[in-house]
N, C-alpha and C positions, 0 to 999 in steps of 0.2 A: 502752688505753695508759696508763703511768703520768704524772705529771705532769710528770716528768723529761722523760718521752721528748716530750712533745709540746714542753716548752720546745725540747729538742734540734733536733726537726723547725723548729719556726717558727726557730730560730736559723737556722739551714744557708738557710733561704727568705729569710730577712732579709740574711741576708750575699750569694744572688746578688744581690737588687734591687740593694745596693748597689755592687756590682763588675760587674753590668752583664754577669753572666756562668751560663750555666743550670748546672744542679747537675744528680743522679741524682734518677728515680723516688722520693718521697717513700715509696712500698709495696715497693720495694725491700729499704731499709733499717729499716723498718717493717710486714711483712707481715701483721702482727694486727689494723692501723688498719682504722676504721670508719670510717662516714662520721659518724658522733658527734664522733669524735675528729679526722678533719679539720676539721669545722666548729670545734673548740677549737683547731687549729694555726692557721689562719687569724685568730680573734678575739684570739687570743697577739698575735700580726702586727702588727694595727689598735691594740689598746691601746697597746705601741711605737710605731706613728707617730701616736697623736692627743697620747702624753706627749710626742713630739717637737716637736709644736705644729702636726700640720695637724688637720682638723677632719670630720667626717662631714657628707657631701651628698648621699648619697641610697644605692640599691642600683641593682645589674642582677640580671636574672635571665640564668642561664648554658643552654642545652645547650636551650631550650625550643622549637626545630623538630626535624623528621625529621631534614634537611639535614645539622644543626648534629649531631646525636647522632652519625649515619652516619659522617660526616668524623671523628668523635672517638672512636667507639668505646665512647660510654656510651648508656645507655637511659633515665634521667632529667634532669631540671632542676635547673639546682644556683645557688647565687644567693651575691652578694659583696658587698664594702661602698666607694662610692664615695667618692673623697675631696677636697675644696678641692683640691690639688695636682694632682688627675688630667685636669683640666677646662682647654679650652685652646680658643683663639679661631679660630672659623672666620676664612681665607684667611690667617692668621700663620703663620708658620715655624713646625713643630713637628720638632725636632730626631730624626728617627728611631734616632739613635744610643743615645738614651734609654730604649728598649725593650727587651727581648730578645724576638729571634726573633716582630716585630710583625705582624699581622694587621685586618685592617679589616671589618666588617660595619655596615651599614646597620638603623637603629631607629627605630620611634618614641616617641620620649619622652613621658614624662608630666613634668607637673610638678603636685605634689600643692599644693591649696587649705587641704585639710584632714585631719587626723590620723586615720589605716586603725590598729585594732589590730586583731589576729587573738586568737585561732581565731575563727571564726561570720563572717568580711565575705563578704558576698556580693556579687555582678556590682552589684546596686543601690548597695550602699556604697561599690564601688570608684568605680562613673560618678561620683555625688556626691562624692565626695572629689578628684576630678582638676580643678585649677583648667584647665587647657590643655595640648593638645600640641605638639612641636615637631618636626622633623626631625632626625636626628642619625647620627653614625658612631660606632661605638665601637672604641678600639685596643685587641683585646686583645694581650697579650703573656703566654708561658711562660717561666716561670724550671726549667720541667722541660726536659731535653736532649731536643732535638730533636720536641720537641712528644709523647712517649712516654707520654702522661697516661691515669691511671684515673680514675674518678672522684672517687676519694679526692683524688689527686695537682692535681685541676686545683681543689677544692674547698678544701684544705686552701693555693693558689697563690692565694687570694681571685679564683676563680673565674676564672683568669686575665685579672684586671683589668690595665688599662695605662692607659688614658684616654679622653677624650670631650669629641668637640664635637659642639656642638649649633645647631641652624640658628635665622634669628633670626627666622621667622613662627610666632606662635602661633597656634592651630585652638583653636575651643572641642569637644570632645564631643558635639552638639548641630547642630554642620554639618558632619559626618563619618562615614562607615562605617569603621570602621578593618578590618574584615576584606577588604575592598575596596579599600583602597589599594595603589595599585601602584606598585613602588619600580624603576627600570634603576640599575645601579651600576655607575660608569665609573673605571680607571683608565687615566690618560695619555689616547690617544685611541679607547681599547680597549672597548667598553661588555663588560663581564665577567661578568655576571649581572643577572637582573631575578628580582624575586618579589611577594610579598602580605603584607598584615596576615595572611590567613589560616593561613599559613605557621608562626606564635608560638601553640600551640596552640588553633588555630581562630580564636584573636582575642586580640589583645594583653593586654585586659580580664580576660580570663582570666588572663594571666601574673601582673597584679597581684595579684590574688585569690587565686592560688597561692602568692605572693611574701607578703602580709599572713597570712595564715592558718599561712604555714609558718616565720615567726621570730615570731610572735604568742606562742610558751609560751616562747620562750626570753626574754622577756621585751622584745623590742622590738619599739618601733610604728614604724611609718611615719608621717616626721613633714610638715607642712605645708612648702612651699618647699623639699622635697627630691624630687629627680631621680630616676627609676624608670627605667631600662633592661629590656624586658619580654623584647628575645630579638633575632634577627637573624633578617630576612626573608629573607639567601639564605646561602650558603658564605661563609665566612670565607675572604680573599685576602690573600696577604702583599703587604709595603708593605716599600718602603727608600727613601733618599734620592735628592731627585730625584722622586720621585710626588707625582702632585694627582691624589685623591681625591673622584669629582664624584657625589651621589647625590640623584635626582630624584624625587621622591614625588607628581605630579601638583600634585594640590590643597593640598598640605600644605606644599610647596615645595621649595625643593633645600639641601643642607648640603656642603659643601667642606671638605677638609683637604690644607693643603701642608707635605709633609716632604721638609726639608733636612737637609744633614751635620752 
């Protein structure tokens, strides 16, 4: 794509977030896009809202179980950029009007100690590098109509980020199987799904390592006190107003989100 066009595309994606309102397939109107060139739609995106004045706090990695591919329709992992604004307090009103077309998944968070560059991190460099884990839900949300995403579409949507809470027991690395964790994920008084660490390809740790290794040549690290979202243990479930959001992880603890009008 020319560099026009990609401004064009992040434009149109800038203008739903703001209006709160989904647009067309981003390959629609862009049938040539790669996934090169979604990842420049998206980074378009991010620069706009950090010159806005919010600020990068970490990444997620997108599409990184079966589950998650299957429901969506793609065959790999695609990863976004988390930001100061996205972040919001377990059991506080979280305004689901705020979203478009929201969705909830269950994670385990990292939160890094220490600075991952890629290419070359390996499973050793990621354990090292993880100061502690936490519990967490993540909101994504599609600015594509009606959830119609390709790869490109939901990469170039920054992955379709929305937001993230995070539960407040930390786990060190060191007293945890994370392939062995096991998550039940409740809406209302409905338990709606249960899964595993193993779930985020074979093991969350993995997802890091995938995640550092694969924005390592585009020139970012993963930085210390920034939040890694590695994947969602089970199907992604819509959320609207009115929902509380209860997700139980044994040993690691449970994480809550309540969305009001």
């Amino acid at each position: 794509m020319e560099n026009s066009s990609v401004r064009d595309a992040a434009a149109r994606l800038l203008l739903a977030h703001e209006k709160g309102e989904p647009t067309a397939p981003v390959i629609e109107s862009f049938p040539e896009a790669t996934i090169a060139d979604a990842y420049q739609i998206q980074q378009e995106q991010v620069r706009t809202w950090v010159g806005q004045g919010d600020a990068i706090k970490g990444h997620k990695v997108g599409l990184a179980s079966k589950a998650m591919q299957q429901q969506m329709g793609v065959d790999q992992p695609d990863y976004g950029h988390l930001l100061a604004s996205m972040f919001h307090l377990e059991h506080q009103p979280i305004s689901a009007a705020s979203f478009v077309q929201p969705r909830v998944e269950p994670e385990i968070a990292f939160v890094l100690g220490k600075r991952l560059s890629g290419p070359g991190v390996t499973v050793a460099d990621a354990i090292r590098a993880v100061d502690f884990v936490v519990p967490s839900l993540e909101i994504v949300a599609s600015r594509i109509t009606d959830w119609k995403i390709s790869i490109v579409d939901t990469i170039a949507d920054n992955a379709s980020s929305g937001g993230v809470v995070l539960g407040s027991k930390p786990t060190a690395l060191s007293d945890v199987d994370l392939r062995l964790v096991g998550c039940t994920l409740q809406i209302g008084s409905e338990i709606v799904a249960t899964g595993a660490g193993a779930a985020v390809l074979g093991s969350p740790i993995n997802a890091l390592v995938w995640l550092a290794n694969t924005v390592g040549p585009l020139g970012v690290d993963l930085e210390p006190g920034h939040v890694i979202l590695p994947g969602s243990m089970t199907r992604a479930f819509p959320v609207q107003a009115g929902d509380t959001v209860f997700a139980d992880m044994g040993a690691l603890g449970t994480v809550t989100a309540v969305f009001t009008d």
